[in-house]
C-alpha positions as CSV (number, residue, x, y, z in Angstrom):
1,X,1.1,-9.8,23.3
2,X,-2.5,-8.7,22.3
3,X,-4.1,-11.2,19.9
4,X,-5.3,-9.7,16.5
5,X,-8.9,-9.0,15.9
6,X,-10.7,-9.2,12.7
7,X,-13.3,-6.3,12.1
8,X,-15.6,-4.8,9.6
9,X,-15.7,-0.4,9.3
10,X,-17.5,1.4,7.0
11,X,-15.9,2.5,3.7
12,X,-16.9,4.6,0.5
13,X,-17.8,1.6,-1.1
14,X,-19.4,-0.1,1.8
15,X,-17.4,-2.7,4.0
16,X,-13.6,-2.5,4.7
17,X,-11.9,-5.5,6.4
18,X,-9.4,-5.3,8.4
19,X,-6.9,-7.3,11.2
20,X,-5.2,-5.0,13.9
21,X,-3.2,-5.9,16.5
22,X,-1.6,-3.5,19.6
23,X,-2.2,-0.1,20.5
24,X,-0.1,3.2,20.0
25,X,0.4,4.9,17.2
26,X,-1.6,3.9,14.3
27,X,0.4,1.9,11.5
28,X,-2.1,1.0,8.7
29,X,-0.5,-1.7,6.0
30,X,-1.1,-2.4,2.4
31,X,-0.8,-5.5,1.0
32,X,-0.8,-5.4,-3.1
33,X,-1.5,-8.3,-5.6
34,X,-2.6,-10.9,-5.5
35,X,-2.5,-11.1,-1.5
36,X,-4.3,-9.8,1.5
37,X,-3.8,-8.7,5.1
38,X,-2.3,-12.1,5.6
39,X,0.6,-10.5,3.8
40,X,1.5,-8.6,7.2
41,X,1.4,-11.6,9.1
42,X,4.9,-11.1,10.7
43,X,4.4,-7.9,10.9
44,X,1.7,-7.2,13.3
45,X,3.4,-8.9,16.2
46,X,6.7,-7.3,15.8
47,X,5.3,-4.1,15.3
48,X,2.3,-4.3,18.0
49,X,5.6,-5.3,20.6
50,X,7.3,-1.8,19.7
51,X,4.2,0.0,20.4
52,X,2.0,0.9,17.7
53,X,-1.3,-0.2,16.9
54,X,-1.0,-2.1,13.7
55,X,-4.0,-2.3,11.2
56,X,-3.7,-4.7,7.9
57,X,-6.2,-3.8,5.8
58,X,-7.8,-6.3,3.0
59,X,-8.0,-3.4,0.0
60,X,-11.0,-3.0,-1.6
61,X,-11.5,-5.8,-4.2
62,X,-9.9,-8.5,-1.6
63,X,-11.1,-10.8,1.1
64,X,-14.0,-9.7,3.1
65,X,-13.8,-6.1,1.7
66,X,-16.5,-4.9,-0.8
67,X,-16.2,-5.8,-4.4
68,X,-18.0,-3.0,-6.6
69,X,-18.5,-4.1,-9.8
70,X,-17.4,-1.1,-11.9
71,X,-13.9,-0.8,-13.1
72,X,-14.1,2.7,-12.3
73,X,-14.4,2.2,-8.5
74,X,-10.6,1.2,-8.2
75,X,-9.3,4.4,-9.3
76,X,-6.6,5.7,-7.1
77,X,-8.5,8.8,-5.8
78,X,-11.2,5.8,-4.4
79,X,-8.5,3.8,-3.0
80,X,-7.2,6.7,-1.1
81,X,-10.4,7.8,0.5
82,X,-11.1,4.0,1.5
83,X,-7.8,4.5,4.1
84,X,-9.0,7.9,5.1
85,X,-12.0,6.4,6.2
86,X,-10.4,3.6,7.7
87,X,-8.2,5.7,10.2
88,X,-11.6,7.5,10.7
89,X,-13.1,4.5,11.8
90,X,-10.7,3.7,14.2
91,X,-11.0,6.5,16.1
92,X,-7.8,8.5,14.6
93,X,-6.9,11.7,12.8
94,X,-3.8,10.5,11.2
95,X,-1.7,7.7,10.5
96,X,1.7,6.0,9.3
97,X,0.6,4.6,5.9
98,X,2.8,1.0,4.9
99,X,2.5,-0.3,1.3
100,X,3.7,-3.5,-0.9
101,X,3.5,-3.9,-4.2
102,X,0.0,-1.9,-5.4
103,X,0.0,-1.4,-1.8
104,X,2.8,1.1,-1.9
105,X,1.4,2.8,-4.9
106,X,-1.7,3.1,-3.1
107,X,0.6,4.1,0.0
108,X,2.4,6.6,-1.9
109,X,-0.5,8.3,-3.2
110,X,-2.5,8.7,0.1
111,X,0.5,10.8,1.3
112,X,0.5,12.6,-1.6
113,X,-3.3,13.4,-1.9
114,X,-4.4,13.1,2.1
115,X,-1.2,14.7,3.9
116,X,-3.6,16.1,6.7
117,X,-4.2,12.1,7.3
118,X,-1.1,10.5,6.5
119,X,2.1,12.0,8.4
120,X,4.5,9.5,7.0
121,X,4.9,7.0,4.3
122,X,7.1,3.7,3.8
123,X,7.1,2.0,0.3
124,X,7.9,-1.9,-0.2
125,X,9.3,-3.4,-3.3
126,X,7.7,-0.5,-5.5
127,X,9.6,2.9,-5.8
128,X,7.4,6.4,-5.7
129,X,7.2,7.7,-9.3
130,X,4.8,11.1,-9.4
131,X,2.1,10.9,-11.7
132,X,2.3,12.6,-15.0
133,X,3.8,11.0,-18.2
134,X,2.4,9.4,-21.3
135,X,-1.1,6.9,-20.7
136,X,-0.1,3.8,-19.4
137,X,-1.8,1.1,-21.5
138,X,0.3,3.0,-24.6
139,X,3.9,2.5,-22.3
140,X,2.9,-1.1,-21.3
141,X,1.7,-1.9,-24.9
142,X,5.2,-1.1,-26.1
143,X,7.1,-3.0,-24.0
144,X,8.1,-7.0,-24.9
145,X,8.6,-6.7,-28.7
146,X,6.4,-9.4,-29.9
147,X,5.3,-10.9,-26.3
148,X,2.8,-9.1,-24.0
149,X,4.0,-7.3,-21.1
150,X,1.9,-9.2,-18.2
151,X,0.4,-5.4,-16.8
152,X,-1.6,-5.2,-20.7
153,X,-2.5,-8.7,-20.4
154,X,-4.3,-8.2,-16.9
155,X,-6.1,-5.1,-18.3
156,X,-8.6,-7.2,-20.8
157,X,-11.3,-7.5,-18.9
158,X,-11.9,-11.3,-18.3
159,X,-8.9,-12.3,-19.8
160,X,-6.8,-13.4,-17.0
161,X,-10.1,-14.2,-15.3
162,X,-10.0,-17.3,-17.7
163,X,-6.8,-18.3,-17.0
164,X,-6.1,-17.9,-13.4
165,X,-9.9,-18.9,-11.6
166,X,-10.1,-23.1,-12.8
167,X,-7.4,-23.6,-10.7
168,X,-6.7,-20.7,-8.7
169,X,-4.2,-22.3,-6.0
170,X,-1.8,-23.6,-8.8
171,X,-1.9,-20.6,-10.2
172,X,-0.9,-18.7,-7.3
173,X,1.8,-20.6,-6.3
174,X,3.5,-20.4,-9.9
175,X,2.9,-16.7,-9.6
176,X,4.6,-16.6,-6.1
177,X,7.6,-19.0,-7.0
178,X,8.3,-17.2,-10.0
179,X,8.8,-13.5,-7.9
180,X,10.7,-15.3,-5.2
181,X,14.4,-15.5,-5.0
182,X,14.5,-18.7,-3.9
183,X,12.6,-19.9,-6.8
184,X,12.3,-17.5,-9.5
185,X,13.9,-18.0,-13.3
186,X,18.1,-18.4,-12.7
187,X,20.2,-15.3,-13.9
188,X,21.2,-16.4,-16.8
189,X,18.2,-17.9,-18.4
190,X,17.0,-17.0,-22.3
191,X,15.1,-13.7,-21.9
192,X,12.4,-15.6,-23.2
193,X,11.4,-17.2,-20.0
194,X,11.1,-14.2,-18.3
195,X,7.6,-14.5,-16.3
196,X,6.5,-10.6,-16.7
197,X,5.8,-11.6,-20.2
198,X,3.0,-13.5,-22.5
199,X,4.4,-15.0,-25.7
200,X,1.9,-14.8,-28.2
201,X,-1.0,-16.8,-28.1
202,X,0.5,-17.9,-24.6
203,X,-0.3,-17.9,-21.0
204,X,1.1,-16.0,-18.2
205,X,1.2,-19.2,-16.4
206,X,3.4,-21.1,-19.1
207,X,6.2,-19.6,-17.5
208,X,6.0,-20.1,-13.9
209,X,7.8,-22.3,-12.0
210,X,5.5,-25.5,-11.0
211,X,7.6,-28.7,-8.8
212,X,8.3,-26.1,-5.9
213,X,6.9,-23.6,-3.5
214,X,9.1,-20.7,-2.2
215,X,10.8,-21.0,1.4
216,X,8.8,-18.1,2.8
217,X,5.4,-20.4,1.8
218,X,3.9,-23.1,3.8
219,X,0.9,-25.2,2.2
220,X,-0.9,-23.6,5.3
221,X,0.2,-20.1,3.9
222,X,-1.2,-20.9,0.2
223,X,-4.4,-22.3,1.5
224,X,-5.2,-18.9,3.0
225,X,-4.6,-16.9,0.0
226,X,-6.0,-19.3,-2.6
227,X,-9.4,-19.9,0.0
228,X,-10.0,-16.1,-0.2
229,X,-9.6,-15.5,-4.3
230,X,-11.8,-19.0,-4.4
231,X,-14.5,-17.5,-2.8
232,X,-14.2,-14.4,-4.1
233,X,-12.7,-14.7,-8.0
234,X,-10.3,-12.9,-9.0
235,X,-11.9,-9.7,-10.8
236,X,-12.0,-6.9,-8.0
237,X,-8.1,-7.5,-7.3
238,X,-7.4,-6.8,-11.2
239,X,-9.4,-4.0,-11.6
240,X,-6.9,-2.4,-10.0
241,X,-4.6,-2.5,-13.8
242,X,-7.9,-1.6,-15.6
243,X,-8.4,1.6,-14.0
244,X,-4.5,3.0,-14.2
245,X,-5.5,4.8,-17.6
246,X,-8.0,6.5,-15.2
247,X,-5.5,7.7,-12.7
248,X,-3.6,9.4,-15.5
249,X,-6.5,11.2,-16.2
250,X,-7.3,12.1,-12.2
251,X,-3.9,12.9,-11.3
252,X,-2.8,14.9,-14.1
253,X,-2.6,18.1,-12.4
254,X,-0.5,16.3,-9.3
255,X,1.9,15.7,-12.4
256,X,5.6,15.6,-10.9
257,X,4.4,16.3,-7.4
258,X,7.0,15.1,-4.5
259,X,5.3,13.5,-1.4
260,X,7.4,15.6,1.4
261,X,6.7,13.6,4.6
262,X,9.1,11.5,6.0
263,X,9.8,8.4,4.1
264,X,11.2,5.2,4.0
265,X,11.8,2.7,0.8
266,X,12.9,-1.3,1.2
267,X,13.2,-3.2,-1.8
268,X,14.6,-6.7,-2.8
269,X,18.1,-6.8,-5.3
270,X,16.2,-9.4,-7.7
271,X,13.3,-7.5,-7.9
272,X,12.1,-6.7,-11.2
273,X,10.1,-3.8,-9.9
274,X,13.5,-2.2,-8.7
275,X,15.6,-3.3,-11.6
276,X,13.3,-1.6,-14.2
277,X,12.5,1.0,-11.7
278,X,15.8,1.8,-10.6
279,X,15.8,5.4,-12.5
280,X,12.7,6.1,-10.3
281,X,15.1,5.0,-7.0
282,X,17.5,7.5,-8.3
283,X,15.2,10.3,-8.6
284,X,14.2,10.4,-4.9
285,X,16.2,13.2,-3.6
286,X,13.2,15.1,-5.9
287,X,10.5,12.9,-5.1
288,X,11.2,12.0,-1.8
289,X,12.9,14.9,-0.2
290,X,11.6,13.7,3.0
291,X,13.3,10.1,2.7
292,X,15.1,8.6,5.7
293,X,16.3,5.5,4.7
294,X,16.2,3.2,1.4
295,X,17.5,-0.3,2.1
296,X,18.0,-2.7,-0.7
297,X,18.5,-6.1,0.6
298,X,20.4,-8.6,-1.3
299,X,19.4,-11.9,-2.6
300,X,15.4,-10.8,-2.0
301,X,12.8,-11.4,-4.5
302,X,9.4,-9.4,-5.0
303,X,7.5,-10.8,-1.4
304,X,9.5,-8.8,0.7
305,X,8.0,-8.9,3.8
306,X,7.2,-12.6,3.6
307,X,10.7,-13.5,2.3
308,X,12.4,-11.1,4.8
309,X,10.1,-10.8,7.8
310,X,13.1,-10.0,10.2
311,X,15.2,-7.9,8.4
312,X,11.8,-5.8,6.9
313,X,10.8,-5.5,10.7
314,X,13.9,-3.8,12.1
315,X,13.8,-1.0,9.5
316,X,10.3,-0.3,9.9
317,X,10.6,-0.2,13.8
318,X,13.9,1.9,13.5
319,X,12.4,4.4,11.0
320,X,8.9,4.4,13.3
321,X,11.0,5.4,16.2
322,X,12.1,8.0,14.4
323,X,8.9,9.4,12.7
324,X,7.1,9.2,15.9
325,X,9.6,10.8,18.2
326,X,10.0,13.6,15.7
327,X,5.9,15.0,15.5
């Protein structure tokens, strides 16, 4: 098995960071918040074995990749020419683009604005939705009655800045535990201890679970991830919720579009993000008319990938072996 290599390729915004591992077919994975490439961990080895070359990229904002100061510089039309230029980089005219979380938003939208780059497209945890619709701040500033829906309270600037950076490692732990199955809020408990939302004069911490880690994180695992947003704050990787009001405006005449290469969706039964989404799951004969597979596995929280390394390897393998054998 080849080791992985950390290196450093140009980008539109300077530096991009990456950790690849095998050779073949390029695979290029995005990890969303608040993670990194370490995210893929488990699955650079499996997928290196079945033949691909595997790239985990730290998105722009993250880790060792450039940090520009602007809000402006996370729209979604940036993010999407940062993986262009990645597969540039390496030496290749197209990939297979793998998202989580604001990784498969990101994911999803490189195959919808770059399909001369991006030949295929697998979504974790986050369903496609085409862009169009009313402004997001106004949908997410409607939702929660008299509590704060976690996306608005992310979009102050500074805000959760002042929260989350005195003690970044507790915080991402409580943040991890709360999306996991093994450790999130029981079905059952009062709505208003649900952790997507900030009662009023509250915290988004205030409802995270604090006297466990999840089974799918080591103390190892959480020093990685808390080392890099320590040395790096915390204000690149939310930019990301500041520009979406942006995107509306960028995208607007891609509103509706389907992305039409072959496809794949994996997503967790006690997901939030498939729950509330699940009208969007429906809706991908339309949107996805190139889908292949959509597997929802049961009992899995929000970290797919990390809580279900096995299971979320076989179905990216099977589905590669089919994208690849069919160009």
């Amino acid at each position: 098995m080849p080791h992985r290599t950390h290196r450093l390729v140009p980008g539109p915004a300077g530096r991009i960071h990456l950790v690849e591992q095998g050779s073949g077919p390029l695979v290029l994975l995005l990890h969303g918040f608040p993670e990194s490439w370490y995210s893929w961990r488990h699955q650079l080895p499996v997928l290196a074995a079945a033949g691909y070359r595997a790239v985990a990229v730290d998105v722009r904002g993250y880790g060792r990749s450039s940090k520009p100061e602007a809000v402006a510089a996370y729209r979604m039309t940036e993010l999407v020419e940062d993986n262009a230029a990645v597969v540039e980089a390496l030496g290749e005219r197209s990939a297979v683009i793998v998202g989580h979380d604001w990784g498969a938003t990101i994911a999803a939208h490189s195959a919808l604005l770059r399909p001369d780059v991006f030949h295929a497209v697998a979504l974790l945890s986050v369903p496609y939705t085409p862009p169009g619709g009313p402004r997001p701040s106004e949908v997410f500033a409607r939702l929660g009655g008299e509590e704060e829906f976690y996306v608005s309270y992310f979009q102050e600037p500074g805000r959760a800045e002042r929260e989350i950076e005195p003690d970044v490692r507790g915080w991402l732990a409580g943040f991890y535990a709360a999306l996991s199955a093994d450790t999130m809020p029981t079905a059952g408990t009062r709505p208003a201890a649900d952790p997507h939302f900030v009662a009023p004069s509250g915290r988004l911490r205030d409802r995270f679970p604090t006297d466990r880690l999840p089974a799918w994180l080591t103390e190892d695992d959480l020093d990685v991830y808390a080392g890099e947003f320590e040395r790096t704050g915390l204000t690149g990787a939310l930019n990301r919720y500041r520009a979406m009001d942006r995107d509306w405006k960028d995208l607007a005449a891609h509103a509706g579009a389907a992305i039409r290469q072959p496809s794949l969706f994996l997503g967790g039964t006690l997901d939030a993000s498939t729950t509330w989404l699940s009208d969007a799951i429906d809706a991908f004969p339309t949107t996805l008319p190139g889908l292949r597979g959509a597997h929802l596995l049961d009992g899995c929280g929000h970290w797919i990938q990390q809580e279900r390394p096995e299971e979320v390897g076989r179905h990216l393998t099977d589905w590669l072996g089919s994208v690849v054998a069919g160009r």
